[in-house]
C-alpha positions in Angstrom: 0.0 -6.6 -1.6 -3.0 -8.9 -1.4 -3.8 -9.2 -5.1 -0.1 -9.8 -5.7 -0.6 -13.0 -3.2 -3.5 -14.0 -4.5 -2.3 -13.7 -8.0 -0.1 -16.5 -6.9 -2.7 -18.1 -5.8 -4.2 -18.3 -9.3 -6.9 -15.7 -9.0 -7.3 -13.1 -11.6 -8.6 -9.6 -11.4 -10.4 -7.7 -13.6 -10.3 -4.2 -12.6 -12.8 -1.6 -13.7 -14.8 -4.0 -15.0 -18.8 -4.1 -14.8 -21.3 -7.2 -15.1 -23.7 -6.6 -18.6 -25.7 -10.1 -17.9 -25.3 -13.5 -16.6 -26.3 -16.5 -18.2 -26.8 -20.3 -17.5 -25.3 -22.9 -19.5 -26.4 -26.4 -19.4 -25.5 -28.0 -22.9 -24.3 -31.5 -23.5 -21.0 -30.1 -23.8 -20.2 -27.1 -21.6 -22.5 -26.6 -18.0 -21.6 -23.7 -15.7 -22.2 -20.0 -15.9 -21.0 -17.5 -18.6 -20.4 -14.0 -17.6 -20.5 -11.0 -20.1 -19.1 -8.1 -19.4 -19.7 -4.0 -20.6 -16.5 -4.3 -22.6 -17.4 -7.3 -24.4 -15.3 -10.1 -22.4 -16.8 -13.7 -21.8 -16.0 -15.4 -19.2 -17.3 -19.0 -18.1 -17.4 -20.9 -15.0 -18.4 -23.4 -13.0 -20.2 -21.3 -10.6 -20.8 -17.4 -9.7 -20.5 -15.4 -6.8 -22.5 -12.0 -7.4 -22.0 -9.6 -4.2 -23.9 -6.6 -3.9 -23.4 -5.4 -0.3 -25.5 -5.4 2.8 -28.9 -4.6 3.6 -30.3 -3.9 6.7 -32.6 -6.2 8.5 -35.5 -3.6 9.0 -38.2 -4.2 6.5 -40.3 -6.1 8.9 -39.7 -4.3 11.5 -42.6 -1.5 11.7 -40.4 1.0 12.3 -42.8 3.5 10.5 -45.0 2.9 13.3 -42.2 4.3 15.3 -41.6 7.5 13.7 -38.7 5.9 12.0 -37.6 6.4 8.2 -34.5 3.9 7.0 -32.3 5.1 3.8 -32.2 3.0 0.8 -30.5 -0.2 2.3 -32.5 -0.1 5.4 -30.3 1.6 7.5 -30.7 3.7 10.6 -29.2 7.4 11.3 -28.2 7.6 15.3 -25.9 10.0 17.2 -23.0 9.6 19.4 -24.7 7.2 21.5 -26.8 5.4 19.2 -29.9 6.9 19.8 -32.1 7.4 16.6 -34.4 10.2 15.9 -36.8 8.5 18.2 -35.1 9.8 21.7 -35.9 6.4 23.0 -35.0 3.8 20.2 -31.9 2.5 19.8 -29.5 1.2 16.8 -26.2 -0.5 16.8 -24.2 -3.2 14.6 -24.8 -3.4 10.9 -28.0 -1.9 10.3 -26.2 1.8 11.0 -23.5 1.2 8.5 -19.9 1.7 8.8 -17.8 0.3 10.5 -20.0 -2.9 10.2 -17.7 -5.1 12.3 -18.9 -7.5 15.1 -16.0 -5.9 17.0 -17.2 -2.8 17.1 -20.7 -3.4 16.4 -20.9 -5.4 20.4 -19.4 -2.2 21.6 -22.3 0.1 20.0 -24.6 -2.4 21.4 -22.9 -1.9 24.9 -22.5 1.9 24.7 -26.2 2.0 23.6 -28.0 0.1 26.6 -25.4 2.0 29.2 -26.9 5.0 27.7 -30.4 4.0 27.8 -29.7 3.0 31.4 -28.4 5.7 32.3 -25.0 3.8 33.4 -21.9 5.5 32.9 -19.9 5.1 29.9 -17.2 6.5 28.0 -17.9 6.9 24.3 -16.1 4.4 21.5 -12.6 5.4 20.5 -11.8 6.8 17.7 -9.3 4.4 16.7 -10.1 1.0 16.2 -9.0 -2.1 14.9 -10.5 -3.7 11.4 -9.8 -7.4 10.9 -10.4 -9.1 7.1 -10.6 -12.6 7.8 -8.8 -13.2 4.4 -6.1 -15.8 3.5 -3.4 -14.1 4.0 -5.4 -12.3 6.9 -5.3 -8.9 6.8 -6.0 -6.1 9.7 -5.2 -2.6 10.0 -5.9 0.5 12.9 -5.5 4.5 12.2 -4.8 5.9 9.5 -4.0 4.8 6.0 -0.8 6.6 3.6 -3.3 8.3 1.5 -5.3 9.9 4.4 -2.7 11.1 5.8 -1.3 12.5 2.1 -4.8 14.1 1.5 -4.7 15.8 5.2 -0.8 16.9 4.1 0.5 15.1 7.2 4.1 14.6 7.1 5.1 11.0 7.6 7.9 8.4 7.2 7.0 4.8 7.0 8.4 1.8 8.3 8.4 -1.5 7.5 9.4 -5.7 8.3 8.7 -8.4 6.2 7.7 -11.8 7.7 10.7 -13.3 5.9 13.2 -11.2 7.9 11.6 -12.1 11.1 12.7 -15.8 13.0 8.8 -16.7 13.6 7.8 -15.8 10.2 10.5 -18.4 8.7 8.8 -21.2 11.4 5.7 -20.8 10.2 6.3 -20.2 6.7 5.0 -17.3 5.8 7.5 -15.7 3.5 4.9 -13.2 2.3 3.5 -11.5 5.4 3.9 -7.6 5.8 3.5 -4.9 8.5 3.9 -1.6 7.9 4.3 1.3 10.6 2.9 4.8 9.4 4.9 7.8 12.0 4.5 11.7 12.3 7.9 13.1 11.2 6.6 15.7 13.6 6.3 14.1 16.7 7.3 10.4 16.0 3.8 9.6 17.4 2.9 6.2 15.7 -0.1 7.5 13.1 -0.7 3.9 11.6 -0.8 0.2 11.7 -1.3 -1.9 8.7 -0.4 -5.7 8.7 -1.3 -8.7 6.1 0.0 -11.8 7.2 -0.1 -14.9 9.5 -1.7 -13.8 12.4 -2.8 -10.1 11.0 -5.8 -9.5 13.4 -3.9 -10.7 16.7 -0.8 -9.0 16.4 -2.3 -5.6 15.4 -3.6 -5.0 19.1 -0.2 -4.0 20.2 0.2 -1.4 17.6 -3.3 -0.5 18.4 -2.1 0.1 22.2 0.6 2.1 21.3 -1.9 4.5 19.1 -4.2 4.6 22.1 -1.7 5.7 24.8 0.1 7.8 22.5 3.1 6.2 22.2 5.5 6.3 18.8 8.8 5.5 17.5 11.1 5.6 20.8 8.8 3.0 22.2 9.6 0.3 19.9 13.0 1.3 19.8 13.5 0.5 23.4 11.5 -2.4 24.0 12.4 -5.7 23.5 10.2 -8.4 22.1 10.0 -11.8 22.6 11.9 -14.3 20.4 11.1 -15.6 17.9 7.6 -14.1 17.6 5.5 -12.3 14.7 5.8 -9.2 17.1 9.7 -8.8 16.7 8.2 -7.0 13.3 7.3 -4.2 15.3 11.0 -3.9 16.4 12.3 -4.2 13.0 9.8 -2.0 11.0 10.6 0.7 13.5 14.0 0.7 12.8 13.7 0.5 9.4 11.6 4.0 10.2 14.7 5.5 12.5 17.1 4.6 9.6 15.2 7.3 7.3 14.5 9.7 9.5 18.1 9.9 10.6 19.2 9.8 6.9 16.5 12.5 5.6 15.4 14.7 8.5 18.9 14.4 11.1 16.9 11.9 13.8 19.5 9.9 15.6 18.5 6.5 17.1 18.0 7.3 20.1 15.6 10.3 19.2 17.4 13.3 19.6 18.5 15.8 16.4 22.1 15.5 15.2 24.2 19.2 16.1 25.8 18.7 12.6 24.7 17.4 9.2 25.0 13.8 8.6 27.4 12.5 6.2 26.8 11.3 3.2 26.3 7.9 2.5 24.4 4.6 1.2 20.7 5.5 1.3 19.8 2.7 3.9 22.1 3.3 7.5 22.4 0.6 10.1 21.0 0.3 13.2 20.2 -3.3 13.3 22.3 -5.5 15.4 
């Protein structure tokens, strides 16, 4: 969904593609950089942006003098709460790797000096929220489609458009998505993933949902304010009761149908 938006947005990608060399040019006719790639392709620019990940902070540090080994990017191993090898030194934020998100990284820092206090704490949850600061913006909590595929968990997915929603037409975003991931099992809400005006705000309430252990009936029943980005929520949801009542005999209202449903158009209506 983002490289289709960005494609409209004049960027091209160049998938499985690796950089040979890089090479100035600074002629009388042509300045700017030209890129070779292993396949053979040229490509010139005006400028180049050459990412090649993070590396911790830690050279400088000492840290041998501690007892302390970092991996090959300068990164520290910890435990649960973010005490290193060292029983006494502590790690937190980037420099232990994933999740790498301020977010979560202030948390680890929090949970670490509670610890080393010896102040009660609970430990981080397992769930939390990721935020790409991306235009469109794009932010996402629990699990993905093809975890859940590899782990052979049965799903259904739902989903609203920014298009279909009142708020998303004020603002004009005609492109924005948010996507509801549920167990068929349980209805327990598995997975939020939004990319869209106002991605990283509105994914909290999906993120509470996940956290209390709520699911499809909740959204069902609550209302939501209008015209917001939130009424998605409402609408991907029953975009998600339509199927299961189609394909599994849900009704709306979450209870199992005594008798097969009839036949009929592949999408059913529940919307008002």
């Amino acid at each position: 969904e983002l490289i289709h938006q960005m494609r409209r947005k004049k960027v091209t990608f160049r998938p499985r593609e690796a950089v040979e060399r890089l090479e100035l040019l600074d002629g009388s006719d042509r300045r700017g950089v030209a890129v070779t790639l292993e396949s053979g392709k040229r490509i010139v620019a005006e400028s180049v942006l050459f990412s090649v990940g993070r590396v911790g902070a830690t050279a400088d540090l000492g840290l041998e003098h501690a007892g302390l080994t970092t991996d090959d990017r300068g990164r520290l191993e910890v435990n649960e709460t973010f005490a290193t090898r060292v029983p006494h030194v502590y790690a937190a934020g980037d420099v232990i790797g994933y999740p790498s998100l301020a977010a979560t990284s202030s948390e680890q820092g929090r949970l670490a000096a509670c610890h080393a206090l010896g102040a009660p704490a609970h430990p981080m949850a397992a769930h939390f929220p990721i935020g790409i600061y991306a235009i469109p913006e794009i932010s996402m909590v629990g699990e993905p489609e093809h975890v859940l595929t590899e782990r052979k968990v049965p799903y259904e997915v739902g989903i609203a458009r920014y298009r279909e929603i009142a708020r998303g037409q004020i603002v004009g975003d005609g492109d924005g998505l948010l996507k509801l991931l549920f167990s068929r099992e349980d209805r327990r809400l598995l997975g939020v993933h939004i990319i869209g005006t106002g991605a990283t705000e509105l994914l909290h309430i999906g993120q509470t949902v996940i956290g209390l252990g709520g699911g499809l009936d909740y959204f069902l029943r609550t209302v939501f304010n209008y015209p917001t980005l939130a009424e998605c929520y409402k609408v991907a949801a029953l975009n998600a009761a339509n199927k299961l009542a189609q394909h599994d005999g849900w009704r709306v209202d979450g209870s199992t149908a005594s008798a097969p449903l009839p036949a009929g158009p592949r999408s059913l209506s529940v919307m008002k």
